[in-house]
C-alpha atoms as an extended CHARMM CRD file, in Angstrom:
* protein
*
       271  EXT
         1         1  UNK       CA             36.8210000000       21.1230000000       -7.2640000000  PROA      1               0.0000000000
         2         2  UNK       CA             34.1400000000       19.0170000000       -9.3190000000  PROA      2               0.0000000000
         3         3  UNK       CA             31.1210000000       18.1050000000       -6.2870000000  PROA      3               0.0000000000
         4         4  UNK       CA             28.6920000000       15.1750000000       -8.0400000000  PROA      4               0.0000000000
         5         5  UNK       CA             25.5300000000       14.5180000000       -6.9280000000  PROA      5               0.0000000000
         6         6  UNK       CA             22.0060000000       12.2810000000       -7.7450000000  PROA      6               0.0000000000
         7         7  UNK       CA             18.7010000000       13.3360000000       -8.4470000000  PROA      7               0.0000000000
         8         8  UNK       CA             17.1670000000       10.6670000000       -6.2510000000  PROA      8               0.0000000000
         9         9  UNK       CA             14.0130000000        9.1580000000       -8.0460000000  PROA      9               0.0000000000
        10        10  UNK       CA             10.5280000000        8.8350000000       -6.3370000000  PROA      10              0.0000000000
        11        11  UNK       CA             10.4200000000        4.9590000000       -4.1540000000  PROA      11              0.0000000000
        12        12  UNK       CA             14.6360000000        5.4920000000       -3.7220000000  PROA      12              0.0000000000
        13        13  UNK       CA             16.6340000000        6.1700000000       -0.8600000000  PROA      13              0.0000000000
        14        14  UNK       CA             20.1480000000        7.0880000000       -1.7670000000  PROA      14              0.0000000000
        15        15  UNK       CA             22.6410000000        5.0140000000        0.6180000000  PROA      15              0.0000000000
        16        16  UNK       CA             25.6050000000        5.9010000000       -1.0300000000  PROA      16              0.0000000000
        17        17  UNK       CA             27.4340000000        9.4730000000       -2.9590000000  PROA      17              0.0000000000
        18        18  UNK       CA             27.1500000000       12.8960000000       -3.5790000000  PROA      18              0.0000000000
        19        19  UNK       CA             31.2160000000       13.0370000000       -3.3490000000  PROA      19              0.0000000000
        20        20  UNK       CA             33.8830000000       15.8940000000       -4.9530000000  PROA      20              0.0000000000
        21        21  UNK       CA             37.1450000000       15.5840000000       -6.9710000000  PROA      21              0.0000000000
        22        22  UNK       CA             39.8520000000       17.9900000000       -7.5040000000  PROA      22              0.0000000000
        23        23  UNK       CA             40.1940000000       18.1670000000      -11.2150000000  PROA      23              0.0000000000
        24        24  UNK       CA             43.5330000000       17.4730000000      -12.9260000000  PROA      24              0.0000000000
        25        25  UNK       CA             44.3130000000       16.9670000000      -16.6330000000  PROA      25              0.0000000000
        26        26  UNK       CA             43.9830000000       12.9300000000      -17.1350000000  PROA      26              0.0000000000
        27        27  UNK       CA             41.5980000000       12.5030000000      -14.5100000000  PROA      27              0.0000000000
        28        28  UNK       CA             39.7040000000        9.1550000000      -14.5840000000  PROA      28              0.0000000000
        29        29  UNK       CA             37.0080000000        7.6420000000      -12.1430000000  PROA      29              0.0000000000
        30        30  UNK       CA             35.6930000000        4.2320000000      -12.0510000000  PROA      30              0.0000000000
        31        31  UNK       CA             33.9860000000        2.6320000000       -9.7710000000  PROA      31              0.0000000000
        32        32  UNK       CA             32.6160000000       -1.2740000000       -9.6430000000  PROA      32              0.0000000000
        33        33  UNK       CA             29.3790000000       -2.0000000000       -9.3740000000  PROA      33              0.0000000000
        34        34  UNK       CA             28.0900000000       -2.9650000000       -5.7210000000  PROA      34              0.0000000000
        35        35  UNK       CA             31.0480000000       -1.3830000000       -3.7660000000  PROA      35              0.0000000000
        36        36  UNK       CA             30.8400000000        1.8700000000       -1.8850000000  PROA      36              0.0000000000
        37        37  UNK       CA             33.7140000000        4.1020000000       -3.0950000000  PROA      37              0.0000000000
        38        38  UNK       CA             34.5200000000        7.5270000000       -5.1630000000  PROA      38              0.0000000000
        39        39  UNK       CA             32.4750000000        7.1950000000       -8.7540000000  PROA      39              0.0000000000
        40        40  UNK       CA             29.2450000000        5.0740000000       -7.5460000000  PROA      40              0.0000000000
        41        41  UNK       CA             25.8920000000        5.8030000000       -5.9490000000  PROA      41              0.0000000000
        42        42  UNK       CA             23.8590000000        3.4280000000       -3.9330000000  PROA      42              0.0000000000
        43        43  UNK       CA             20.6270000000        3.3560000000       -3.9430000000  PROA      43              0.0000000000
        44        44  UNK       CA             17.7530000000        1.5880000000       -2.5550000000  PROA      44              0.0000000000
        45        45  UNK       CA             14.2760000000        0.7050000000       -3.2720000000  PROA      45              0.0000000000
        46        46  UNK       CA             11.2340000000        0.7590000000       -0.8190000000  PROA      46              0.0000000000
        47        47  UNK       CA              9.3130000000       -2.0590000000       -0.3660000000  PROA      47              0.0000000000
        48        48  UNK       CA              5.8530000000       -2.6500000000       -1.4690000000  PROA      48              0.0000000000
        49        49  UNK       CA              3.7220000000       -0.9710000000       -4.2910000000  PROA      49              0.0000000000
        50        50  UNK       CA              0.9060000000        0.8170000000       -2.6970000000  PROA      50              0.0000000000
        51        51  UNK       CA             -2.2930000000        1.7620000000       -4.7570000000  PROA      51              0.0000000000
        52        52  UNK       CA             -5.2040000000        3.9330000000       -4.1860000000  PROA      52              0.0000000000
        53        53  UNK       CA             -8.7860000000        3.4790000000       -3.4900000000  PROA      53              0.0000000000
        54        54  UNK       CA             -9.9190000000        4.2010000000       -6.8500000000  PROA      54              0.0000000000
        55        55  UNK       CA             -7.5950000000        0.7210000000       -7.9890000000  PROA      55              0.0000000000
        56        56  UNK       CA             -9.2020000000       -1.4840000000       -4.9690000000  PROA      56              0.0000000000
        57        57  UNK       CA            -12.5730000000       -0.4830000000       -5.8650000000  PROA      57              0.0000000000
        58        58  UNK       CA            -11.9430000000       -2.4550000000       -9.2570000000  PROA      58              0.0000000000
        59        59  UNK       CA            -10.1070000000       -5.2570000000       -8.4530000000  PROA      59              0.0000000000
        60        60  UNK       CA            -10.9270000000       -6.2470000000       -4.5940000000  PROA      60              0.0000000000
        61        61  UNK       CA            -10.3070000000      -10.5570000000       -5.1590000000  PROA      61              0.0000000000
        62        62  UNK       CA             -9.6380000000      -10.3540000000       -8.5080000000  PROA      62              0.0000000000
        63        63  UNK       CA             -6.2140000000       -9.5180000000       -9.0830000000  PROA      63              0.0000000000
        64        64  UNK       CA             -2.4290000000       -9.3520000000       -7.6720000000  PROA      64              0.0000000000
        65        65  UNK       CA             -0.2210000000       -7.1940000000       -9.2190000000  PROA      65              0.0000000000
        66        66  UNK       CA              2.9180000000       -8.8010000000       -9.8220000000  PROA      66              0.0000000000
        67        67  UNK       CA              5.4090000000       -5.8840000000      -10.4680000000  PROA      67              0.0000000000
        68        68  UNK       CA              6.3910000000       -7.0150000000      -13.9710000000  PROA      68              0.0000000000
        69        69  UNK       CA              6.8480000000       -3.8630000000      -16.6120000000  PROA      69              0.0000000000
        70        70  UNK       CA              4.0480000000       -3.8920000000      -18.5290000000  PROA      70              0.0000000000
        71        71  UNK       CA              1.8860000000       -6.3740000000      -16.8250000000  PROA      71              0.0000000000
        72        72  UNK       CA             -0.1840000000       -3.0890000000      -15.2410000000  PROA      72              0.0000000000
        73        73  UNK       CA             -2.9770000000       -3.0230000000      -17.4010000000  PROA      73              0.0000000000
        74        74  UNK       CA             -6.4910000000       -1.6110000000      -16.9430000000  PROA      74              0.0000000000
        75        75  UNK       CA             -8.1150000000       -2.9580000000      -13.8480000000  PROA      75              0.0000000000
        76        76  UNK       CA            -11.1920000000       -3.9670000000      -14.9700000000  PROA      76              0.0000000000
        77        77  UNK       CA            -10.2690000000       -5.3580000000      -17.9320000000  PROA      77              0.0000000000
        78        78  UNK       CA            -10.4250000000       -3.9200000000      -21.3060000000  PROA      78              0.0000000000
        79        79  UNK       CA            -13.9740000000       -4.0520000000      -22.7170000000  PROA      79              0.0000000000
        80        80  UNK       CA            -14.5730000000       -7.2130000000      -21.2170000000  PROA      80              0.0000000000
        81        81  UNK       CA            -17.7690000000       -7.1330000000      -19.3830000000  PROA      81              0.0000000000
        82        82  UNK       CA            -18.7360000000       -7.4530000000      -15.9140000000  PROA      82              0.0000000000
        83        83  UNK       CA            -15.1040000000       -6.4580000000      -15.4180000000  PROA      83              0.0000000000
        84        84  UNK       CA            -13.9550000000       -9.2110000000      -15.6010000000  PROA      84              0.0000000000
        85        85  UNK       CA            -10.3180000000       -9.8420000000      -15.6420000000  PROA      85              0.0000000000
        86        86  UNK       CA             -8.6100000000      -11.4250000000      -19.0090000000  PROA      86              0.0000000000
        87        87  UNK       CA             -5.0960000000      -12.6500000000      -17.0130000000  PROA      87              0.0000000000
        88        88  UNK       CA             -3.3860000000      -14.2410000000      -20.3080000000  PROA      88              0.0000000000
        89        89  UNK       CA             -4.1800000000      -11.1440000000      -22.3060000000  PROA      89              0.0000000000
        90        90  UNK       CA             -3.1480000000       -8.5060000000      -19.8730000000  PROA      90              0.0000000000
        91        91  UNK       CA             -0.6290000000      -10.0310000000      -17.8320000000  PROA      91              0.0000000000
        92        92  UNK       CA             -1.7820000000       -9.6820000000      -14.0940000000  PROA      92              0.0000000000
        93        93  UNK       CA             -0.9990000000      -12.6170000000      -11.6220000000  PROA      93              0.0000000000
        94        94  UNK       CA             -4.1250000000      -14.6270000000      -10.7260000000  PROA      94              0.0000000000
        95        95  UNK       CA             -3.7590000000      -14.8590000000       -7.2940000000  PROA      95              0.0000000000
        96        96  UNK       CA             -6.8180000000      -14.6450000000       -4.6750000000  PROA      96              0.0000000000
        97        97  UNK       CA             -5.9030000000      -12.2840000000       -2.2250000000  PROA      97              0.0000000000
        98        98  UNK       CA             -8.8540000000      -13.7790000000        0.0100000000  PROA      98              0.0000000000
        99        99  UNK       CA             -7.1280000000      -17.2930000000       -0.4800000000  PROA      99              0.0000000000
       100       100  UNK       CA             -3.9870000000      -15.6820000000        1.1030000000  PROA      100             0.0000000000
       101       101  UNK       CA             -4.3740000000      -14.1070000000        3.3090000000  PROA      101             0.0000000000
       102       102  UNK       CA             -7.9600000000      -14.8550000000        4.2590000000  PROA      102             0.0000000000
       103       103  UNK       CA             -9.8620000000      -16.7210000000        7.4780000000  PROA      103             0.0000000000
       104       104  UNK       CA            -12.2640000000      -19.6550000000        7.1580000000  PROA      104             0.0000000000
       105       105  UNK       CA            -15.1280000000      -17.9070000000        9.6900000000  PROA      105             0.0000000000
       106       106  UNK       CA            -18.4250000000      -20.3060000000        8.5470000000  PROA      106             0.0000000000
       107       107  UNK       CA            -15.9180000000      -23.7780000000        8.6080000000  PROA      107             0.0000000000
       108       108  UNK       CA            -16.5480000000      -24.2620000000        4.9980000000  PROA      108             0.0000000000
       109       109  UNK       CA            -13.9570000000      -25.1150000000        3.0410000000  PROA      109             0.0000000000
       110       110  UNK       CA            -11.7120000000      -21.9290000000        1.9140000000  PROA      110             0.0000000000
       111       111  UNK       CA            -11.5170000000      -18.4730000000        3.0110000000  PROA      111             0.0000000000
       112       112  UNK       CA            -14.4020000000      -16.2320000000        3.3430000000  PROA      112             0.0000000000
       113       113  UNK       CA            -13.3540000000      -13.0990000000        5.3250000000  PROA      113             0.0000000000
       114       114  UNK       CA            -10.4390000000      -10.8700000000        5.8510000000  PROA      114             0.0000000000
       115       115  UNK       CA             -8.9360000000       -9.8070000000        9.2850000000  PROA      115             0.0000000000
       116       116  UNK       CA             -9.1840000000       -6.1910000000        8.7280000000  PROA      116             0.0000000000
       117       117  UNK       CA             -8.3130000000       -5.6690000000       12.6260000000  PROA      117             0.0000000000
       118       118  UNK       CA             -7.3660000000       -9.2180000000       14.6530000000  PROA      118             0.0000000000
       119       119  UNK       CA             -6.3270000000       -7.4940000000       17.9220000000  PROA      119             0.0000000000
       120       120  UNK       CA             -4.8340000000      -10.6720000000       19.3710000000  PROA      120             0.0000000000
       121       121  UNK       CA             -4.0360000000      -12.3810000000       15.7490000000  PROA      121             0.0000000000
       122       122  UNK       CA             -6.3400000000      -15.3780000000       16.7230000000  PROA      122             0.0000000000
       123       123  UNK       CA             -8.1320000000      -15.5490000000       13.5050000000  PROA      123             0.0000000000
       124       124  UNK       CA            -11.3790000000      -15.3480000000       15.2350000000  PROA      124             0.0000000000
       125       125  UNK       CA            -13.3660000000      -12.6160000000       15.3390000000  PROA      125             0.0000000000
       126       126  UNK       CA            -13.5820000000      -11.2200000000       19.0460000000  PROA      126             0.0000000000
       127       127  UNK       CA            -15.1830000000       -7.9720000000       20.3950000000  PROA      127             0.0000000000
       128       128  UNK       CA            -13.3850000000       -5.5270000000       18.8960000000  PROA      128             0.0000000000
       129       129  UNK       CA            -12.2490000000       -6.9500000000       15.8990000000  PROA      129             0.0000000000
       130       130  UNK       CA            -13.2260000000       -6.3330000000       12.3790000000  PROA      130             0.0000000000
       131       131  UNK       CA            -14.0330000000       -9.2840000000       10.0330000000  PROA      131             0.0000000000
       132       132  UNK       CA            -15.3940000000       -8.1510000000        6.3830000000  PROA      132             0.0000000000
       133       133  UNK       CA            -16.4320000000      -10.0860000000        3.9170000000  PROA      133             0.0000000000
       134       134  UNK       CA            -15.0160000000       -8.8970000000        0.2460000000  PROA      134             0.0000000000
       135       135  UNK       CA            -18.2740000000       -7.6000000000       -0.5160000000  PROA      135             0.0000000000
       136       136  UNK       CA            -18.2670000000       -5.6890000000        3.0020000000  PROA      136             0.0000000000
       137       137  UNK       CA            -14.6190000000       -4.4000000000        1.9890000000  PROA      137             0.0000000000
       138       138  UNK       CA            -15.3460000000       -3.4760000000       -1.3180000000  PROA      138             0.0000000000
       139       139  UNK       CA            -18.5820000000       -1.3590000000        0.0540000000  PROA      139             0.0000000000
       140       140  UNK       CA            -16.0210000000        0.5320000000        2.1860000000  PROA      140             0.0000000000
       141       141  UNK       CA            -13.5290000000        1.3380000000       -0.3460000000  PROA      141             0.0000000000
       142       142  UNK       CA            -16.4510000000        2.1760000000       -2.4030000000  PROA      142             0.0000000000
       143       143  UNK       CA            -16.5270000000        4.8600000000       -0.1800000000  PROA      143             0.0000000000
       144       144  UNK       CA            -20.5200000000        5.7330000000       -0.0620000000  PROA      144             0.0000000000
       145       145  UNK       CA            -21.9160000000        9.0790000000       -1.6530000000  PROA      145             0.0000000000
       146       146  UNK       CA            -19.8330000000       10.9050000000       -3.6780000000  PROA      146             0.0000000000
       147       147  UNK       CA            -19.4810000000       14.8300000000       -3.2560000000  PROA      147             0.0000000000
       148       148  UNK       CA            -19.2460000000       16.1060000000       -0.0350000000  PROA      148             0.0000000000
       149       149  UNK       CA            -21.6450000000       13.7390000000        1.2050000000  PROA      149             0.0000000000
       150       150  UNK       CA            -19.3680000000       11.0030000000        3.3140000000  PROA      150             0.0000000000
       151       151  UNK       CA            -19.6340000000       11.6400000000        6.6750000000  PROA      151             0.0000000000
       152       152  UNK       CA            -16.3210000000       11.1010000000        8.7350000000  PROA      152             0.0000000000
       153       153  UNK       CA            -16.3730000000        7.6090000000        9.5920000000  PROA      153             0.0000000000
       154       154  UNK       CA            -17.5710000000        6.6430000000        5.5760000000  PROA      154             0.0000000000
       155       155  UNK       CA            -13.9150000000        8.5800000000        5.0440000000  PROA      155             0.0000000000
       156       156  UNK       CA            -11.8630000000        6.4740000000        7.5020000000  PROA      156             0.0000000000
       157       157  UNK       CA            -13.7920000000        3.2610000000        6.5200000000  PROA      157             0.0000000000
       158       158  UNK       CA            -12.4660000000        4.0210000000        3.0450000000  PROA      158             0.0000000000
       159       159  UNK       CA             -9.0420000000        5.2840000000        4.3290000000  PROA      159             0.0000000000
       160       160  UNK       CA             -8.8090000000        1.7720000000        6.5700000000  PROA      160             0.0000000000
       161       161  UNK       CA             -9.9960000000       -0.6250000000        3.6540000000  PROA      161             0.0000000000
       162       162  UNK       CA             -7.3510000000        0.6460000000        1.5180000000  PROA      162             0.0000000000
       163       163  UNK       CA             -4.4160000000        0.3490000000        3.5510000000  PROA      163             0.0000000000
       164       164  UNK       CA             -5.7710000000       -3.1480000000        4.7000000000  PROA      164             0.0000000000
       165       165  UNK       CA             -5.7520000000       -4.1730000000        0.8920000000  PROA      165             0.0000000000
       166       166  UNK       CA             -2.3910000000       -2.2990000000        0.6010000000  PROA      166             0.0000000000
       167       167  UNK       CA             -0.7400000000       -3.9770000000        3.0990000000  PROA      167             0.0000000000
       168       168  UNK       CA             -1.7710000000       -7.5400000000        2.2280000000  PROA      168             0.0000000000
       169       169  UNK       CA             -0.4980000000       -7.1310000000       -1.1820000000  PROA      169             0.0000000000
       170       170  UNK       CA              2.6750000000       -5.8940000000       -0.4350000000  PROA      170             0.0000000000
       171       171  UNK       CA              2.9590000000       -8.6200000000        1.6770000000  PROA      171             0.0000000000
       172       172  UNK       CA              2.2730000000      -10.8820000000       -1.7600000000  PROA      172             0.0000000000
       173       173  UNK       CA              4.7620000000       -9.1030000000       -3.4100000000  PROA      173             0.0000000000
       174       174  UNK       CA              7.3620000000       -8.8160000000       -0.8900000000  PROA      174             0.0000000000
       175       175  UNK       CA              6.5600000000      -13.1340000000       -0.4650000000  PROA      175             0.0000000000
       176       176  UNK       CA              5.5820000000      -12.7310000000        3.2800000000  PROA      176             0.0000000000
       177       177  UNK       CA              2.6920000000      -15.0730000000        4.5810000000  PROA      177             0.0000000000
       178       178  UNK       CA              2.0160000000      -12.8470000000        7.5880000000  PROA      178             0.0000000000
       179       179  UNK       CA              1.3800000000       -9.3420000000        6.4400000000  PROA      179             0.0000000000
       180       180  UNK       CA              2.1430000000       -6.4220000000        9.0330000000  PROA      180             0.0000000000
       181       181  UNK       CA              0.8570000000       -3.0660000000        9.0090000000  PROA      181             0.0000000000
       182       182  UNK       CA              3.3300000000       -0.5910000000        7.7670000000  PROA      182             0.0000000000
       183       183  UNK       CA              5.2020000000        1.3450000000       11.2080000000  PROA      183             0.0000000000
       184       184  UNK       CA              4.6650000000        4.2570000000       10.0520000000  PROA      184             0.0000000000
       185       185  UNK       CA              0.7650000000        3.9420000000        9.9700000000  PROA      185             0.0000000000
       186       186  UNK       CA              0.6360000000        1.6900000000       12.3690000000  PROA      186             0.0000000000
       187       187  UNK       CA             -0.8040000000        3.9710000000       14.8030000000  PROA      187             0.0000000000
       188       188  UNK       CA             -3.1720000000        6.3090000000       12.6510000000  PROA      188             0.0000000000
       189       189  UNK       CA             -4.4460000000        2.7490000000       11.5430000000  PROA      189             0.0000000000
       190       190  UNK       CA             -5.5180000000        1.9700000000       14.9580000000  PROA      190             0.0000000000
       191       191  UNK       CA             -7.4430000000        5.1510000000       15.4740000000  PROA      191             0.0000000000
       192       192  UNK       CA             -8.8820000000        4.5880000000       11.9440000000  PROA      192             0.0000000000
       193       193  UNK       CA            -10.0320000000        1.7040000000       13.8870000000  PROA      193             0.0000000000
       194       194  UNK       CA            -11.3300000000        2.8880000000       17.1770000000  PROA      194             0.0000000000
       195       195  UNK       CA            -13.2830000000        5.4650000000       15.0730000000  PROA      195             0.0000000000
       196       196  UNK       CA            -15.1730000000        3.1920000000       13.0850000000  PROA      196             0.0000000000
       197       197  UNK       CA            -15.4410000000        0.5290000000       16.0840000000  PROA      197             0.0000000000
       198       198  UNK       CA            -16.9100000000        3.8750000000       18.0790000000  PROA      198             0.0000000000
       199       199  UNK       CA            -19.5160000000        4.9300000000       15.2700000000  PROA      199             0.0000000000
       200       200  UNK       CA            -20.3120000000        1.7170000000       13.0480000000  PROA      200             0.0000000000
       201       201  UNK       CA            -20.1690000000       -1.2940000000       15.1380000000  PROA      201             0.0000000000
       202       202  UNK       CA            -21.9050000000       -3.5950000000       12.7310000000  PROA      202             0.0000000000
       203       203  UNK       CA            -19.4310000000       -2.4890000000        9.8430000000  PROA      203             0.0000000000
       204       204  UNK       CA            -22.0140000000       -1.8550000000        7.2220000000  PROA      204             0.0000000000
       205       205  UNK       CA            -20.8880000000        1.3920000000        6.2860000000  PROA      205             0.0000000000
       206       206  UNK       CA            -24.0180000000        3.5120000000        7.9060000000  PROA      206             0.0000000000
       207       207  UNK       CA            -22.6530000000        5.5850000000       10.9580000000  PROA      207             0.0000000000
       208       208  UNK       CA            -24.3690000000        5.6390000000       13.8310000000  PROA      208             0.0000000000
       209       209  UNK       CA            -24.4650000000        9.0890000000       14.5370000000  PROA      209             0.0000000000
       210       210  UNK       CA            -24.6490000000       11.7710000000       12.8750000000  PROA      210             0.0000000000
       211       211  UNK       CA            -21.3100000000       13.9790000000       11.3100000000  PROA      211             0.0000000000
       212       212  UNK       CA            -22.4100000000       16.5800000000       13.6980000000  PROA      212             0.0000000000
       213       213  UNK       CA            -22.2110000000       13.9790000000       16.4590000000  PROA      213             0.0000000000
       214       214  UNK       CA            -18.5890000000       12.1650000000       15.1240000000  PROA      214             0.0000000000
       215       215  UNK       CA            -16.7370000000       15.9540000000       14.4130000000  PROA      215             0.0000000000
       216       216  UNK       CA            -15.5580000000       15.9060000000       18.2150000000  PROA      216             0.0000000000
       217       217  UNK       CA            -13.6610000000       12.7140000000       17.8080000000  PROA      217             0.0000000000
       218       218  UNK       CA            -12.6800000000       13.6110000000       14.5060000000  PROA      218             0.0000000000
       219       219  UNK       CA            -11.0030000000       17.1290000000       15.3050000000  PROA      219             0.0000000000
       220       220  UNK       CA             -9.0520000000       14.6250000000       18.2360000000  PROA      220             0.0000000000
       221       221  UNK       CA             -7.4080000000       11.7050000000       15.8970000000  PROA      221             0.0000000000
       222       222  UNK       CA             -9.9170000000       11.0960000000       12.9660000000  PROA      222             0.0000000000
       223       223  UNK       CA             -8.8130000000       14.1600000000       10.3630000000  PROA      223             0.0000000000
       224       224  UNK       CA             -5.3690000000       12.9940000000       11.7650000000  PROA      224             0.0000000000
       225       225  UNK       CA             -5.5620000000        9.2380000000       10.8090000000  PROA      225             0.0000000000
       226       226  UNK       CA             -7.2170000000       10.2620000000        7.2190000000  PROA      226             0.0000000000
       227       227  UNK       CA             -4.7600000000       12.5080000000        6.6190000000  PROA      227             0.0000000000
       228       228  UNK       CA             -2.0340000000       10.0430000000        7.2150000000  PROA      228             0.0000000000
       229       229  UNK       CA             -3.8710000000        6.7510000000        5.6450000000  PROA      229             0.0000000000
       230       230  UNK       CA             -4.7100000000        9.0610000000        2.3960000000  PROA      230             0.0000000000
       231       231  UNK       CA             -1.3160000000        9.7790000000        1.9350000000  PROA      231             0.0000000000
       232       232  UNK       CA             -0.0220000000        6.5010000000        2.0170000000  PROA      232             0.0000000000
       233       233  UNK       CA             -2.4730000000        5.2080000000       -0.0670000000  PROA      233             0.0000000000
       234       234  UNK       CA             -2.3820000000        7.8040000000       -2.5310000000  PROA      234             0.0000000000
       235       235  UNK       CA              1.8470000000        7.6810000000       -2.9890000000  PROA      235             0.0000000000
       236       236  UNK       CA              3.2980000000        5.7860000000        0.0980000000  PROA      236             0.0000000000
       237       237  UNK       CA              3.7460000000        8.6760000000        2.4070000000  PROA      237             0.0000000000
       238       238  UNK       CA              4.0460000000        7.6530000000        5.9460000000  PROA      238             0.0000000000
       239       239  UNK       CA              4.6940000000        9.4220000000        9.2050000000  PROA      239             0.0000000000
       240       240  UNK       CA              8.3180000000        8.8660000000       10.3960000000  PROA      240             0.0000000000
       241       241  UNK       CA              9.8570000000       10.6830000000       13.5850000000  PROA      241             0.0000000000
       242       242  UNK       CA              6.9280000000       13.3320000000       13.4060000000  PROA      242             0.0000000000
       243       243  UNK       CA              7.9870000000       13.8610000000        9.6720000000  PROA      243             0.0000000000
       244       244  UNK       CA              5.9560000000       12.4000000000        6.6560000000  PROA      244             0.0000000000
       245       245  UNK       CA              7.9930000000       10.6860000000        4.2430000000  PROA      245             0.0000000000
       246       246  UNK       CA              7.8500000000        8.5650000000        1.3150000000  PROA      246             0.0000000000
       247       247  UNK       CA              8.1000000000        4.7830000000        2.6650000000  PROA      247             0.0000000000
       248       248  UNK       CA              6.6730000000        2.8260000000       -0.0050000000  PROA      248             0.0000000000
       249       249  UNK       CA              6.8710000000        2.3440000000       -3.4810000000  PROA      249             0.0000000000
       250       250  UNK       CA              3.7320000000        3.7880000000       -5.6600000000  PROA      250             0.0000000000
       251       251  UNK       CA              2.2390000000        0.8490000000       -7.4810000000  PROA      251             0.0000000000
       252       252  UNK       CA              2.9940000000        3.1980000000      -10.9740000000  PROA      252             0.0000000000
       253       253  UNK       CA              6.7980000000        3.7010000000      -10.5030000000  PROA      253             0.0000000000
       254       254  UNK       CA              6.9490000000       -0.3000000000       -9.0830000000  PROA      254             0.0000000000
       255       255  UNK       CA              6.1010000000       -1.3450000000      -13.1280000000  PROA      255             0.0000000000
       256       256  UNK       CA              9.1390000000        1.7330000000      -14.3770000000  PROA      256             0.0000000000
       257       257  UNK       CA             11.8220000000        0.6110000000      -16.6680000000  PROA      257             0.0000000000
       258       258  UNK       CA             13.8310000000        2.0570000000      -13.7090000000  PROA      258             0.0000000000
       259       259  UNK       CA             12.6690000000       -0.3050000000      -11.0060000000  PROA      259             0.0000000000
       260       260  UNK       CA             13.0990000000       -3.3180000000      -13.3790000000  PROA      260             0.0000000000
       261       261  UNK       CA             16.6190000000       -2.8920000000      -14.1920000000  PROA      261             0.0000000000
       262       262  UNK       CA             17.1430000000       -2.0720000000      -10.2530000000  PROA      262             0.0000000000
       263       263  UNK       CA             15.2470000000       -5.5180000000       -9.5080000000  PROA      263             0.0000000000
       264       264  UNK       CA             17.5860000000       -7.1110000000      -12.4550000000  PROA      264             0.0000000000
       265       265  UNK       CA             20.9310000000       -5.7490000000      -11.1590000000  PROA      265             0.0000000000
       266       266  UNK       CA             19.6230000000       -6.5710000000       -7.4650000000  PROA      266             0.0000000000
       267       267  UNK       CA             18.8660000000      -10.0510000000       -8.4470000000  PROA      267             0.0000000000
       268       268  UNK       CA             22.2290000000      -10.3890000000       -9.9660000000  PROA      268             0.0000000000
       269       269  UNK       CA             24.5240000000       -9.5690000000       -6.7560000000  PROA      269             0.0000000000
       270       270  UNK       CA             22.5160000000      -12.0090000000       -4.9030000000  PROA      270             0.0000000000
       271       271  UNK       CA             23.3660000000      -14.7240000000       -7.3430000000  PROA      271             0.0000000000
């Protein structure tokens, strides 16, 4: 008895295989392409490209990533100054995340803010909500002193800002005009929020107490929602039934030689 099986790759589910055969001399297998029998494996590719805090600090407006091989080049832009970002050269997808998925908040023309929390999806800011500016966002996924020296609501501030950015570009890539939080950080996201709605009500980044004052609330759901928003912004972990589990492709593995040819053969059983 021959048993086959896949090494699934990292952003792959396997739908399809690990199957046996009783050898005999002569023995052939085929198996066509798209159809779930002896011979084949199915796999399937998560959605979205996450990246981590250390990519949004150096591209927050400037840049989409389009999830073409090759097109992931340096995010500030190689030796250009100011950082800014040479799109012909080095293949990124101009496309103004603010202009997407943005609100017009002063009623000039264009988009000035982004809807970091709209609890009733009004597109106006409300108590409770949290409007930033791209400056403001950027200042939170800067993520204040370096070192030891964030205190706990700096951490989700920079742990909230990322999956924000995270989710509207998947969104982009995914060709949705009304970007959801992920499911399975949909709930550490909202006590991301409550903390930092609890402890820096004007959003500038400066708690309002002390660490010592924020650790109660912290031991409760903060450490909790970190620990969950990290992952998924470091790698696209995300808590499922009580387990954590990849759920979303890392923005690295989305620009593989692998993914490409998946996208290519995908593309071609739709047609």
């Amino acid at each position: 008895m021959l048993y086959v099986y896949e090494a699934v790759e990292p952003g792959f589910t396997q739908t399809y295989g690990d199957f046996s055969f009783v050898i005999s001399s002569g023995l052939t297998i085929d198996g066509d392409l798209g159809v779930t029998e002896q011979g084949n494996f199915g796999n399937h590719m998560m959605e979205g490209a996450v990246r981590t805090p250390g990519f949004w600090q150096s591209t927050l407006g400037q840049s989409l990533y389009n999830g073409i091989e090759g097109d992931e080049g340096d995010a500030n832009g190689d030796g250009i100054p100011d950082g800014d970002k040479d799109f012909d050269a080095e293949g990124w997808s101009e496309v103004d995340l603010l202009s997407l998925f943005g609100v017009d908040t002063d009623g000039v023309a264009g988009n000035d803010e982004f809807a970091v929390w709209d609890a009733n999806g009004n597109g106006v800011e409300d108590s409770g909500d949290i409007f930033l500016t791209p400056e403001e966002l950027l200042n939170w996924v800067d993520g204040g002193d370096k070192g030891g020296g964030r205190d706990y609501v700096t951490i989700l501030e920079r742990d909230l800002g990322a999956a924000f950015l995270n989710t509207i570009n998947n969104a982009a890539i995914n060709g949705s005009s009304d970007p959801a939080v992920d499911p399975a950080i949909a709930d550490f996201y909202a006590d991301a929020v409550d903390f930092i709605l609890a402890w820096d009500g004007n959003f500038d980044g400066i708690a309002s107490g002390s660490k010592k004052a924020q650790a109660s609330e912290w031991k409760d759901y903060g450490s909790d929602a970190h620990n969950v928003l990290g992952a998924y912004n470091e790698s696209g972990d995300g808590m499922v039934d009580g387990t954590m589990m990849q759920v979303a492709m890392d923005g690295d593995d989305y620009s593989s030689l692998l993914v490409q040819n998946y996208l290519a053969v995908e593309g071609q059983m739709i047609a």
